[in-house]
N, C-alpha and C positions, 0 to 999 in steps of 0.2 A: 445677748441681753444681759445675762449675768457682768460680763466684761464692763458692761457701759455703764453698770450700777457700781459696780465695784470705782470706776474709773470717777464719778460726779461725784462719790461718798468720799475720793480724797481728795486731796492737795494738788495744788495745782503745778506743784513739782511730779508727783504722779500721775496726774492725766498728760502731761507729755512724753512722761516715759513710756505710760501704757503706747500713746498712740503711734510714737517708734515701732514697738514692738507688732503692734497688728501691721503697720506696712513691710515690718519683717515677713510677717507670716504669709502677705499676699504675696507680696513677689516669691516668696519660694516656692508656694503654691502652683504659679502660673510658669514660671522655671517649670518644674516637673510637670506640668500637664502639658507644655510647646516643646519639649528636646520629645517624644515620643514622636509625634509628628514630623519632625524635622528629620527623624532617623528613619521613618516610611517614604520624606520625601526624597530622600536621600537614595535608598534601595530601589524607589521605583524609575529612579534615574538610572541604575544599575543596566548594563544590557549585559543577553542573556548568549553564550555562544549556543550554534546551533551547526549541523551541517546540511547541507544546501545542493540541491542538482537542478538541472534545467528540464522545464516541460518541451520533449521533442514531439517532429512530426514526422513520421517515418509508414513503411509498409511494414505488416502485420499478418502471417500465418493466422489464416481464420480455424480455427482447431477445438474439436471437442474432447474431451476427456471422460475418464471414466475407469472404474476399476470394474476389470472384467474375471474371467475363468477360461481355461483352457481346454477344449473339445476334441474327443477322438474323432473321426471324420468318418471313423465304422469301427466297431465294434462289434463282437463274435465271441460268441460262446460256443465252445467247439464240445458236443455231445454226439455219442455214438449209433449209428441209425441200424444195429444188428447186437444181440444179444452172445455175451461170449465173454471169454476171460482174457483181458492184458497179457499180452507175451511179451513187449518191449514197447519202449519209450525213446523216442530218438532225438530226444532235445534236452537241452538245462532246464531250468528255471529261469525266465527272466532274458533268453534268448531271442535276437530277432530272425525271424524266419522270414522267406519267403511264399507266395504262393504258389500251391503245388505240394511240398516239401512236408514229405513222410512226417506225421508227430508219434502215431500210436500205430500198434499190429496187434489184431486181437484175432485169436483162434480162429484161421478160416476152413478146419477140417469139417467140422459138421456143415458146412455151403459148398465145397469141393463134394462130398458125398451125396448132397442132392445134386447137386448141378451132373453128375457122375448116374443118377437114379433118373434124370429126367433124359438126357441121351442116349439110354435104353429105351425109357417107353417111347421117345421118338421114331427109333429105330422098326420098333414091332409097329408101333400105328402105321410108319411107310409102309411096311409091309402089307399092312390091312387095307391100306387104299391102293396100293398097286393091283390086289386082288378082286376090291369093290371096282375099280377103272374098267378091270378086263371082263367082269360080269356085265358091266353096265354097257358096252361096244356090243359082246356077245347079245344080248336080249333085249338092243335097241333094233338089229339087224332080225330077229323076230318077230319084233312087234310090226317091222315094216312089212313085214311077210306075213302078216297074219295069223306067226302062228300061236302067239299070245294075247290075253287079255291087256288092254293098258293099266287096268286094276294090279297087272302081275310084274308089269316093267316099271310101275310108280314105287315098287319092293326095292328093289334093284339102286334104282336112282336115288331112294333116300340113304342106303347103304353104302351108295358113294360119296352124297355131301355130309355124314355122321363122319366117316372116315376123312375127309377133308379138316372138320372140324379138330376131331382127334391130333390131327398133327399142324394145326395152327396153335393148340392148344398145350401142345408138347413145346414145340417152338419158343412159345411164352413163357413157358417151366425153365426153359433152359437159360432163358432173359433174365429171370428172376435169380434163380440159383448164381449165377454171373455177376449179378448185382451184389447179392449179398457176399460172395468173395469178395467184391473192388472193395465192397464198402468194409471190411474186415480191416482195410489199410485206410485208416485215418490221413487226408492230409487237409495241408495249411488251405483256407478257400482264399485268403486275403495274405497280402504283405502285413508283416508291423513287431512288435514285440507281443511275447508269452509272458503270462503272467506266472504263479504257484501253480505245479501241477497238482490237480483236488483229488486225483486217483489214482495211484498208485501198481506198479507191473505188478500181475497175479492178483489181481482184484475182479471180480466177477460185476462186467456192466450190463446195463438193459437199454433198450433203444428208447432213444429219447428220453431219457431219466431227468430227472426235475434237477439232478446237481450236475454242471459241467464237468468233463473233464479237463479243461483248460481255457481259458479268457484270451483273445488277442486284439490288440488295440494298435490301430493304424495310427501311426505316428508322423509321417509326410504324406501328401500335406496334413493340416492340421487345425481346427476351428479354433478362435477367441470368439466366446461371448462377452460382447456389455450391453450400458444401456446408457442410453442421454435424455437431457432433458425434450421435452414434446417440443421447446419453444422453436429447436433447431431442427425439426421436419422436414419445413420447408426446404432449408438449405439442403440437406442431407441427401433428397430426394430428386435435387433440381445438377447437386453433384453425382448422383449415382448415375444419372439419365445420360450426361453430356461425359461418362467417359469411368475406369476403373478409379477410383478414392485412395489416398494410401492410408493405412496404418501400421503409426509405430506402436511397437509392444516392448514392453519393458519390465523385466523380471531380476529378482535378485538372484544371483550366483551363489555358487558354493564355498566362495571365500569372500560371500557379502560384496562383492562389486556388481555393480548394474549388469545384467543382460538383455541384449540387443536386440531384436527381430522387423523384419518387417512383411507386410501382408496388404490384400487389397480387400475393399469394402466389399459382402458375397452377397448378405442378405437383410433386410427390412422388414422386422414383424409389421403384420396389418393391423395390429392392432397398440393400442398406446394404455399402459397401465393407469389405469382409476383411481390406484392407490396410494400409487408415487408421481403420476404424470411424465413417466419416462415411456421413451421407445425402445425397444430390443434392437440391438445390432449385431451382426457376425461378419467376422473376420476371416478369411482365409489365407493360411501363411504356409507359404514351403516346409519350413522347418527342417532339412537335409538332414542338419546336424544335431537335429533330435535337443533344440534346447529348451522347446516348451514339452512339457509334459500334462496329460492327461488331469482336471481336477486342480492344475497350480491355477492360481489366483496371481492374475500381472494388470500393469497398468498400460490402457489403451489410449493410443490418438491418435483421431480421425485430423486428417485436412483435410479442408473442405474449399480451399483457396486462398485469395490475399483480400485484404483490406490495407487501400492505398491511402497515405497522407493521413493516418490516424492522430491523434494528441496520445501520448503514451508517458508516465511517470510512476517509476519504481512504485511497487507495492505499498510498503512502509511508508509511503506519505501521505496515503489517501486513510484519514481519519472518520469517525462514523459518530455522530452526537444525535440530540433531539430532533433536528431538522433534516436527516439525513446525510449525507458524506460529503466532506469538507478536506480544502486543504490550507494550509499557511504559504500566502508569497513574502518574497522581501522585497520592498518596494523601493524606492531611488534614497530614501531618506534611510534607508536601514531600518524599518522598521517594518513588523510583521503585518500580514493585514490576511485578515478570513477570508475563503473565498469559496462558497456552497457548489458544488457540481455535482454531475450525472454520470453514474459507471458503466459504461456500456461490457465491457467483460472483462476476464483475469487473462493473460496470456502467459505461464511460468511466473514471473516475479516483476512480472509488468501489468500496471491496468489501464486499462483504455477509456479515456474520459471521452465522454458523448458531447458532454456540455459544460461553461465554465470555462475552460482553459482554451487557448487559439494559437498556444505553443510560443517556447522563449522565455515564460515566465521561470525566475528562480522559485525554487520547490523544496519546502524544509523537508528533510529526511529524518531527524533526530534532533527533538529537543523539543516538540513542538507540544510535553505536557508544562512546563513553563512559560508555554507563550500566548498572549492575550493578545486582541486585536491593541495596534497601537506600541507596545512592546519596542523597543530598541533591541538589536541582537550585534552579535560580532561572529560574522563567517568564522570558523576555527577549521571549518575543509569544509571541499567542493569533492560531493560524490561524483563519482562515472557517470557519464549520462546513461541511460537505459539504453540495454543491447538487446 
């Protein structure tokens, strides 16, 4: 407004310079507002590289997974069933024993000395019933003769069966006392390894004492515990019926490389956690070589079969947004296009698309936070197809 009053109030050599000047000012204007544009339309021409693999169709180890723990298959606290002091210890620490095989010798003289007291009084009661025997012959062979009351021979015959008693009762004495020597020698009841011994030679124990003298934990074979999810039950249960299950177990080593095992499916809790919706599983594995241990924590998989003719593409392609999980194809024209599917599982570093893909499609692996439906790309590499 100002301009235009300025422009009428002069000369008419001034209103043509002015009006020069404003169509200076447009076109510069519209210059700077259309190059921004041009340089978006420019970049959106741009294609973007990406790397690319094929959706296959292939067979598929059906396999659950799961991080488990590793179980003694028995354990034994080995405590002393007779009172008495350590005289020797015949194992290391940490030693595998068998069963059978001598651990502890605890003082067996005070059990030799009964056992020694009770086959004396054996001795004298034979004697007492050899005596009762021959009364009881002699004044049955009266009574038959009349020349006794039976009130006088019913003497006689309880005199015999007390004396019987007496040395059934010896007998037992001497069972006992015999016991308590064997059990003076502590052995192994099981195979497996010893743990710290908690009591020490010349230490005074008590039967059955509330602290062990020693821990043993069978080591072959050897339980894994895990747990899977309830959804796989079914299967679990329909492969336990028609035949042994494997599982691999997978632990780290002592110079951090993988350790190997394998074992077959043992057992099936009946019941399914409320809390997590898993099922309990157990393993049972040889372990010869003693490589799982008691308490370690390894990784478990069950096979549970195959799954034939699956759609399978690498992990890293399968994307997850508002609508759920998506992936990017490249189409005949090069150019990206969305595509919504269905995960039926993970397999390692492959996932198993349910729905969506029908196999053959190219499948961006990388690149695809750049890429928009519609998008131009240029292949830069073609990954490995999924193994």
């Amino acid at each position: 407004m100002m301009l235009a009053r300025l422009l009428r109030s002069a000369g008419p050599c001034a209103q043509v310079g002015g009006t020069l000047l404003c169509l200076s000012l447009v076109t510069a204007c519209s210059a700077e507002k259309s190059a921004p544009a041009g340089k978006l339309t420019k970049l959106s021409q741009q294609s973007v590289p990406v790397v690319v693999t094929d959706a296959v169709r292939k067979t598929i180890p059906m396999r659950v997974e799961g991080i488990g723990n590793v179980e003694s298959l028995a354990t034994v606290a080995v405590k002393s069933r007779v009172d008495g002091q350590i005289v020797k210890v015949r194992f290391q620490d940490g030693a595998d024993v068998t069963e059978g095989q001598v651990l502890f010798e605890i003082d067996s003289r005070p059990g030799v000395a009964q056992q020694q007291q009770a086959v004396a009084k054996l001795a004298s009661d034979m004697a007492q019933l050899s005596r009762a025997r021959e009364q009881d012959t002699r004044y049955q062979d009266l009574l038959q003769k009349k020349f006794i009351s039976a009130d006088a021979y019913e003497q006689y015959k309880a005199n015999l069966d007390s004396a019987k008693a007496n040395v059934e009762a010896d007998r037992a004495a001497i069972e006992n006392a015999r016991l308590q020597v064997e059990y003076a020698t502590i052995r192994a009841p099981i195979s497996g390894r010893v743990g710290k011994v908690m009591i020490q030679r010349g230490n005074l124990v008590k039967a059955n004492d509330t602290v062990s003298l020693v821990t043993i934990n069978q080591l072959s074979p050897i339980y894994v515990n895990f747990a899977a999810s309830e959804q796989y039950l079914p299967q679990i249960r329909a492969a336990m019926q028609a035949g042994p299950s494997a599982v691999d177990i997978t632990s780290t080593g002592g110079d951090g490389q993988p350790v190997h095992a394998s074992g077959k499916l043992a057992f099936i809790d009946n019941t399914v956690d409320t809390t997590t919706g898993t099922i309990r599983l157990r393993a049972s594995v040889e372990n010869k070589d003693a490589l799982l241990w008691p308490g370690q924590f390894v990784h478990a998989t069950l096979t549970l079969g195959e799954q034939r003719n699956a759609v399978v593409v690498p992990s890293e392609a399968v994307q997850l947004g508002p609508k759920g999980s998506y992936v990017f194809l490249i189409d005949e024209a090069a150019k990206a296009q969305l595509r919504e599917v269905v995960v039926d599982r993970t397999a390692g570093g492959d996932t198993l698309i349910a729905k969506g893909l029908n196999g053959g499609e190219k499948i961006v692996v990388d690149g695809q936070s750049r890429l928009l439906p519609g998008t131009a790309v240029t292949i830069k590499a073609a990954a490995k197809a999924s193994s």
